[in-house]
Each structure stands twice: as structure tokens, then as C-alpha cells.
C-alpha positions in Angstrom: 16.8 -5.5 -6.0 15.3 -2.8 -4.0 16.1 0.8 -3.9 14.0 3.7 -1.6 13.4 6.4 -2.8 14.7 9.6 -0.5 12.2 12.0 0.7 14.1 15.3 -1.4 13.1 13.2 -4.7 9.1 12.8 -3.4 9.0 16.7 -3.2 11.3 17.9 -6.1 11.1 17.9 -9.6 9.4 15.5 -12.4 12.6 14.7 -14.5 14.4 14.3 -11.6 12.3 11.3 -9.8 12.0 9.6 -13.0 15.6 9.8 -13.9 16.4 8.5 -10.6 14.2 5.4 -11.4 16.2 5.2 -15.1 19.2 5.3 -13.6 18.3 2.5 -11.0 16.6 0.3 -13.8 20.3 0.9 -16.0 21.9 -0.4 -12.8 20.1 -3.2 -12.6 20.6 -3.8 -16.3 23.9 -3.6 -16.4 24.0 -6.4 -13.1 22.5 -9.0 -15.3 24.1 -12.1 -15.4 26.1 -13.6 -18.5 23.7 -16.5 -18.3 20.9 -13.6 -20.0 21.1 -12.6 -22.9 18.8 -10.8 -25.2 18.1 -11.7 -28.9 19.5 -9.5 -31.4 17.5 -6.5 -32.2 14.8 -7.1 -29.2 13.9 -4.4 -26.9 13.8 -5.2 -23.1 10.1 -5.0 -21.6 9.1 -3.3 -18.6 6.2 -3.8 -16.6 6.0 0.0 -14.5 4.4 -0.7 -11.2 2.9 3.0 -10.2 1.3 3.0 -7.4 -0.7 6.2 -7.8 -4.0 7.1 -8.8 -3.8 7.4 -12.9 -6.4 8.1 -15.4 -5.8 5.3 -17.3 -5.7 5.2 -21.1 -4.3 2.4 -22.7 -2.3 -1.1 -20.8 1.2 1.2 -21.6 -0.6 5.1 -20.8 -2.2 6.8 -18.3 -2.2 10.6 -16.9 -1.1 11.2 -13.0 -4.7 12.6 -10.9 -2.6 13.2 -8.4 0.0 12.0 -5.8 -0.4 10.6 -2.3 1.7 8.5 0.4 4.0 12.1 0.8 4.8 12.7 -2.9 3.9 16.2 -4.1 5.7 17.1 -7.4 3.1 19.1 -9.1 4.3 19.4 -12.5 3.6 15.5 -13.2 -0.3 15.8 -12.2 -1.7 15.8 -16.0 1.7 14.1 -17.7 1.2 10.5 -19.0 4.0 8.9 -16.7 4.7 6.3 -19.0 5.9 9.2 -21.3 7.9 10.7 -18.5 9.9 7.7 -17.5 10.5 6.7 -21.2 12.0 9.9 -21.6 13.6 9.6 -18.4 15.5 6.2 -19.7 16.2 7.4 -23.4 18.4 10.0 -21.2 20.3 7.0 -19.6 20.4 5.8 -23.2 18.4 2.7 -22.2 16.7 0.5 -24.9 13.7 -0.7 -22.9 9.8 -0.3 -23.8 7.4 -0.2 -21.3 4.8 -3.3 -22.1 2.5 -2.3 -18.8 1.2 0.1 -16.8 -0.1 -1.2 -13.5 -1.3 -0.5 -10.4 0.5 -1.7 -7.2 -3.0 -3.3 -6.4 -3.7 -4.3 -9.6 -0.3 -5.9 -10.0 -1.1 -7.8 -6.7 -4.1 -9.3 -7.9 -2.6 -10.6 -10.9 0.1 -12.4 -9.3 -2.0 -13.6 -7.1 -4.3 -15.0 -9.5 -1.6 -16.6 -12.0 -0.4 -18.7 -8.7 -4.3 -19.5 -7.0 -7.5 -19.0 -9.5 -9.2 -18.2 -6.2 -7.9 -15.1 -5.7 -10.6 -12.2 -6.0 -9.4 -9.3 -4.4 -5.8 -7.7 -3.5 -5.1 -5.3 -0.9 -2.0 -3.2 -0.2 -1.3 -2.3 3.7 1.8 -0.7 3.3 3.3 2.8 3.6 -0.2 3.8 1.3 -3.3 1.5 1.2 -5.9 0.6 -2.1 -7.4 -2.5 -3.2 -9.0 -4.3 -6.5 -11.7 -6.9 -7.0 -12.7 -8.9 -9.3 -16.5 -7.5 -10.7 -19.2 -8.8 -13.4 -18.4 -6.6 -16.1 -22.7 -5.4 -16.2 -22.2 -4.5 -12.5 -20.5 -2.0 -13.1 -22.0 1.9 -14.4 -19.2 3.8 -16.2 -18.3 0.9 -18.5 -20.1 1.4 -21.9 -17.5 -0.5 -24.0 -18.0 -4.1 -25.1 -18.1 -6.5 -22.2 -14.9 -8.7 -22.2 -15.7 -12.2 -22.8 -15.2 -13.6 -19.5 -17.7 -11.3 -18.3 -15.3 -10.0 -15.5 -13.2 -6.9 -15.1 -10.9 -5.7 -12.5 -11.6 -2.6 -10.7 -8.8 -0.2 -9.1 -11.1 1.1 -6.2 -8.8 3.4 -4.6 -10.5 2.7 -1.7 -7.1 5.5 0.6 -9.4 8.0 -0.7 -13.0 6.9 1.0 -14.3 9.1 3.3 -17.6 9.2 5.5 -19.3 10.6 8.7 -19.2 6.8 9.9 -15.4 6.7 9.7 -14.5 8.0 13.6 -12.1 10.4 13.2 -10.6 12.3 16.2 -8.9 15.6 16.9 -5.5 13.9 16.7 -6.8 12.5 12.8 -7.7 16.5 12.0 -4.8 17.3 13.0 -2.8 15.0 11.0 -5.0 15.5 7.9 -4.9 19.6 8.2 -0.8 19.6 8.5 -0.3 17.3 5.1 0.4 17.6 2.0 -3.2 17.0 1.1 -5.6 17.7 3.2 -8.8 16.2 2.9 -7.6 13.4 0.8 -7.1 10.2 1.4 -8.9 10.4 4.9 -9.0 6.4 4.7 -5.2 5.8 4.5 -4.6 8.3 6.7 -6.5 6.0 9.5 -4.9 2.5 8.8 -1.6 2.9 6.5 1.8 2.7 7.5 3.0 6.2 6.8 0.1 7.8 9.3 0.3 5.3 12.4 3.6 6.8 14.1 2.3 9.9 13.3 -1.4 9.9 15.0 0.9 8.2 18.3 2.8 11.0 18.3 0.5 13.3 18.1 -1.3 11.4 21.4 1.8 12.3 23.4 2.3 15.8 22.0 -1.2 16.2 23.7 0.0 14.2 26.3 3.2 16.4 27.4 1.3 19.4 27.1 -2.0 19.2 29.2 -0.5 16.2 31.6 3.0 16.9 31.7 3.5 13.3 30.8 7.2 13.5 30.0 8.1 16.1 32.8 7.6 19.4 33.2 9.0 20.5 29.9 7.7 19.3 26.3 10.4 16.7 24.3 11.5 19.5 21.2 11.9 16.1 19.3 8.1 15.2 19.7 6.9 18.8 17.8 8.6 17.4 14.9 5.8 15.6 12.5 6.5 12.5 11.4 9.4 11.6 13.5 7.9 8.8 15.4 7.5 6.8 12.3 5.2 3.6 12.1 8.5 0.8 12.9 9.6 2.2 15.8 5.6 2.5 16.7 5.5 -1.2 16.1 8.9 -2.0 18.3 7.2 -0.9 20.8 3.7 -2.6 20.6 5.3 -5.7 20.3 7.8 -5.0 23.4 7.4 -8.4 26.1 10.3 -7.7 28.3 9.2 -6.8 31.6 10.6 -3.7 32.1 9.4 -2.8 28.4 12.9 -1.8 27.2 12.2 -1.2 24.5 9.8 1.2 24.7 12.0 3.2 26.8 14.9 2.8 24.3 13.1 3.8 21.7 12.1 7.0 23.1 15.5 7.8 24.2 16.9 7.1 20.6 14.1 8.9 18.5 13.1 11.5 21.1 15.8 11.7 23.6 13.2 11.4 26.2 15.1 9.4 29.0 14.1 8.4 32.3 10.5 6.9 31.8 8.6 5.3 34.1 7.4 1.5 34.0 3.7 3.1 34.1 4.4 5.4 31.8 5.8 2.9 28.6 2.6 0.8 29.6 0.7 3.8 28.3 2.8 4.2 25.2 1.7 0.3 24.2 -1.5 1.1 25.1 -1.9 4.0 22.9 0.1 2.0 20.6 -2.8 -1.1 20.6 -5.9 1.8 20.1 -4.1 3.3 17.1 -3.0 -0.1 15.4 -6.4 -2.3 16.0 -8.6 0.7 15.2 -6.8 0.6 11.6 -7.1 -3.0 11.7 -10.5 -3.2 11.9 -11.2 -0.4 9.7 -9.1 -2.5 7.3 -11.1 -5.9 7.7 -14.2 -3.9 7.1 -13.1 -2.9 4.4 -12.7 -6.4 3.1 -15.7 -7.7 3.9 -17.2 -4.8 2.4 -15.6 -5.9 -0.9 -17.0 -9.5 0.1 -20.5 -7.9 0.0 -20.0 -6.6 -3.1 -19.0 -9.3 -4.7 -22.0 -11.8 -3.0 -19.4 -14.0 -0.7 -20.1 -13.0 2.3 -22.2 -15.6 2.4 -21.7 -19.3 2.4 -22.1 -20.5 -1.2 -20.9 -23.8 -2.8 -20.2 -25.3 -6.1 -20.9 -28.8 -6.2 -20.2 -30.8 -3.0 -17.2 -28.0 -2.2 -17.8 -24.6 -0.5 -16.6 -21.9 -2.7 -13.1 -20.4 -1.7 -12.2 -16.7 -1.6 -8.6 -16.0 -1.8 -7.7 -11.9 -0.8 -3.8 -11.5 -1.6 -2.2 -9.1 0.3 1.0 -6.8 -0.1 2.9 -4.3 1.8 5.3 -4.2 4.7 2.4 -2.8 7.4 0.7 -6.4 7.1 3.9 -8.6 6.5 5.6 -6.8 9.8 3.4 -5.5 11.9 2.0 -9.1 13.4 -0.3 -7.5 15.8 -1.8 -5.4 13.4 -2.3 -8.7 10.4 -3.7 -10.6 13.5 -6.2 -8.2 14.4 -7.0 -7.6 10.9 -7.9 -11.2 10.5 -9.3 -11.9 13.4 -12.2 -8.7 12.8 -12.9 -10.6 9.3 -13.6 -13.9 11.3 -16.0 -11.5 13.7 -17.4 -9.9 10.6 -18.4 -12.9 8.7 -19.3 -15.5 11.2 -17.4 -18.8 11.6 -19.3 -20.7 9.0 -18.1 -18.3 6.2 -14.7 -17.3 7.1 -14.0 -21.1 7.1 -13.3 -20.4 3.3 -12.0 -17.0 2.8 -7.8 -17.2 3.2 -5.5 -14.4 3.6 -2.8 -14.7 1.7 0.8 -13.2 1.9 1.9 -12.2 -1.9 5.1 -11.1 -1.2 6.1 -8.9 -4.0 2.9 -9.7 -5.4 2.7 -6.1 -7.6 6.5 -6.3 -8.8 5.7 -10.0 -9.8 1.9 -9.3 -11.2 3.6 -6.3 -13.1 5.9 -8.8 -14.8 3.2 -11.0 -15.6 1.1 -8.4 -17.4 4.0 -6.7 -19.3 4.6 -10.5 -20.6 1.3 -10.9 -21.7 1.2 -7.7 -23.2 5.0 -8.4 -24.9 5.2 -6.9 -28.6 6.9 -10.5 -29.4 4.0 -12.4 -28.5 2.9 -13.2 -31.8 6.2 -14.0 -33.2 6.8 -16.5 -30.3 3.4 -17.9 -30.9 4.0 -18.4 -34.6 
């Protein structure tokens, strides 16, 4: 079961987002089947997949830092959301505990793991974009607690929010970054995520209309308004093969009421449409093999008589449906790391990998456990 949430509840207030999500989870309770049913006196469990950076307290509590992918509700920033949506679903007069806190990416690597032990790193391309690796617990500076005893420990990079005079940003990125809701923040996912793409194309034929008079003589009204070439329709028409590249032009006419475009011009539009999509692409590979690096397998290594395999699970709907973008991505790794090593590194689809990963952790961390165990 899936439900969006609408953009009025990303800008409003605290107990109304998180009694939206109550009332959804009460829903979805009340659709269970006869064949479930819950032992007497036993609380439902919840694994909460938030995929925002958190300060982090506990597996069930952690504090907002502050929102991204077009959510801006101030008052949470600071709150421990696991308070806020328990709250949230006393109010629907739901019985349900939360058993996890977790991190979209974090959720994704868990799932991925439980299913392939060779999974050691997770990366969402969706609307947003993060990853998480798998590091050797003395690698890493800000842990002064006891090392765990598999020596390993999972890191929430938050890699949307990297930033660096390398990455190449352009007036058309500035501009984008200077008109949202956080400027200066999360310069990285503003460069390859889905919620940026449509935006930075139309801001290429804003520029476009008004210095080339590219759609006529007048400027579209439709095309001053940000974000309303958004990343699918972008997409449509990347991947448009009919000859007279339809689709291009029907998209225009539906989302911008510009009619009447020429054959020369919609072969622009895909063209600006390839340089936006492959230039997040390879930023995003990089940013895998960076990980790679980090964790020493960017190189060929073996164990045994068998090369060692690296398994990165991916998530999000920019990488499942935006083919030329995943193909590009993969085939900058294969550049990246040469033939010889990117013979054992797979990208993986993890479908739902965080709501599943999510459901793993909240089971492991289960306040019946013990009992079951005993």
C-alpha cells in the first residue's frame, strides 16, 4: 500500500503531516486480513522509515536536523519524530509501538543484506538521494563507544548534502539552488535527484525562450512557473523514439501549452534532456566508486580461489524508471573501475528495499524477542 504525500502537508504544520501518516497506518490496519491476527495483549510494531537527516539517539529516537527533498515545516527541526508520530497515532487511538527508527538508506542496506551477504553499500536515486556503507568500526573518528563485535558499523553518509569546487555547477544549478527552500544545502542532490532534473531543463529553455526566442516570439507563461516540468515528463521525452518525436511535442503542449514545435527544435529538448540526465549519472557512479575507495574494493581482491563480490542495492524510482539514466550510471562505474574490477561489483534493484529493511530491523529490535526465544 502506497499513499503520497500532497505538497500542502510538506509545507504545513508538524501534527498535521504526522497525523496524516497515523491516519494512513489506521487504514492500513484496519485492511488486514482475517487470516492475521494479533495475540492478546501484544502491541503492533512499527519499523518508521524517515528519510531525513536525524540526530540519532537510540534504534526507536532521534531529533529532525533538518528537512530536504521540498519539505519545510520548521517546528519539527529539534522534535524527536518518533515522539511526534507516536503522538500522532495515540490520536487515531492506534495501539502500535515504534520498534525502529531508520533511515531510507539505512533501511535499504539491510534488506539488501538479509537477502545477499554481499551487499556493502545502498544508495537511494529517487525524488532525494543518500547512501550507506558498510565501515571497520576503527575507521571511523567520532565513534568512541565500544566497537561492536563484528568489528563493522554502518554509516548514514548523507552524501545530498556534499558539496565542492570540483562539483561543475552552472548558472541554471545557482539558479535552482538560490530559489529553494534551502539554499546552499544539499548542492549534491540538487545535481542528480529526481525532484531537481525537470527543474534544471526547464530552466535551460526559460534561458532558451528569452535570449533565442526558441518558442516564438513570446515566452510560454507556463515555463516561468518552477518546478512544472517535473523529472517524468523530463524522462518521456528523453526516451521518445518515434520519428517525429511526438512525444516531445505532446508533452510540451500538455504541461506547457507550447504547441507547434519544430522537428529541430524537440531534437534540442532530448538533447538538453541527455546533458542534464548523464551529467547526474556520472556524478552518481562517482559517487559509488568513491564509496568503493573507501572501503578498499576498488581494486581486484580475492578470497580463496574466488574474486570477492561487491553487491550496491539500490532504491528509488529515478534509477528503477529512468533507464537511460541507470544505464549511464552503470556504464560510468564500468569506466571508473576498469573491466577487471567491475567484473565483480553488481547493481542491484531492491525494490522496496527501505520499507522491507525497516521491517527487518523493527523485528529484530521486537520487545517480544526474548519471550519468543524462550
Amino acid at each position: 500500500m502506497e499513499v503520497s504525500i500532497s505538497p500542502n502537508l510538506m509545507v504545513g504544520s508538524s501534527d498535521e503531516l504526522f497525523d496524516f501518516i497515523a491516519a494512513e497506518l489506521a487504514k492500513f490496519v484496519a485492511s488486514e486480513g482475517e487470516g492475521f491476527h494479533l495475540s492478546a495483549g501484544r502491541q503492533r510494531e512499527l519499523g518508521f522509515t524517515f528519510s531525513f537527516p536525524v540526530r540519532q539517539t537510540s534504534i526507536a529516537s532521534g531529533t529532525l536536523i533538518k528537512w530536504t527533498k521540498g519539505f519545510s515545516i520548521e517546528e519539527t527541526v529539534g522534535e524527536d519524530v518518533v515522539v511526534e508520530l507516536t503522538k500522532a497515532m495515540e490520536r487515531q487511538g492506534l495501539d502500535m509501538r515504534v520498534a525502529a527508527l531508520v533511515n531510507d538508506t539505512i533501511g535499504t542496506l539491510a534488506g539488501g543484506r538479509y537477502y545477499d551477504n554481499d551487499v556493502v553499500a545502498a544508495v537511494i536515486l529517487g525524488t532525494g538521494t543518500n547512501a550507506a556503507y558498510v565501515e571497520r568500526a576503527h575507521a571511523i573518528p567520532k565513534w568512541h563507544g565500544l566497537l561492536p563485535k563484528s568489528g563493522e558499523m554502518v554509516i548514514n553518509m548523507e552524501w545530498g548534502n556534499f558539496r565542492s569546487s570540483h562539483l561543475p555547477l552552472t548558472e541554471y544549478d545557482q539558479a535552482l539552488d538560490s530559489e529553494s527552500l534551502n539554499p546552499g544545502e544539499q548542492i549534491f542532490e540538487k545535481l542528480i535527484s529526481g525532484m531537481y532534473l525537470g527543474e534544471v531543463l526547464r530552466l535551460v529553455l526559460l534561458k532558451l525562450a528569452e535570449e533565442a526566442a526558441f518558442f516564438g516570439d513570446t515566452i510560454p507563461p507556463k515555463l516561468k512557473t518552477p518546478f512544472t516540468l517535473r523529472t517524468p515528463e523530463m524522462s518521456a521525452m528523453h526516451h521518445d523514439t518515434s520519428s517525429d518525436l511526438r512525444v516531445v511535442g505532446n508533452k510540451l503542449k500538455e504541461i506547457l501549452s507550447i504547441s507547434g514545435t519544430s522537428l529541430k527544435a524537440r531534437k534540442l529538448i532530448v538533447h538538453i534532456c541527455d546533458i542534464i540526465a548523464l551529467r547526474g549519472a556520472r556524478l552518481s557512479a562517482a559517487g559509488i566508486v568513491g564509496i568503493l575507495k573507501k572501503q578498499g574494493r576498488d581494486t581486484v581482491t580475492s578470497s580463496g580461489s574466488e574474486k570477492q563480490r561487491t553487491v550496491i542495492a539500490m532504491d528509488g524510482g529515478l534509477f528503477e524508471h529512468y533507464t537511460k539514466f541507470s544505464q549511464c550510471m552503470e556504464s560510468t562505474l564500468k569506466e571508473l573501475l576498469g573491466d577487471e574490477v567491475s567484473e565483480s561489483v553488481v547493481v542491484k534493484l531492491a525494490n522496496d528495499g527501505s520499507g522491507i529493511g525497516a521491517a527487518l530491523l523493527a523485528a529484530a529490535h521486537s520487545q517480544y524477542t526474548e519471550l519468543e526465544e524462550s
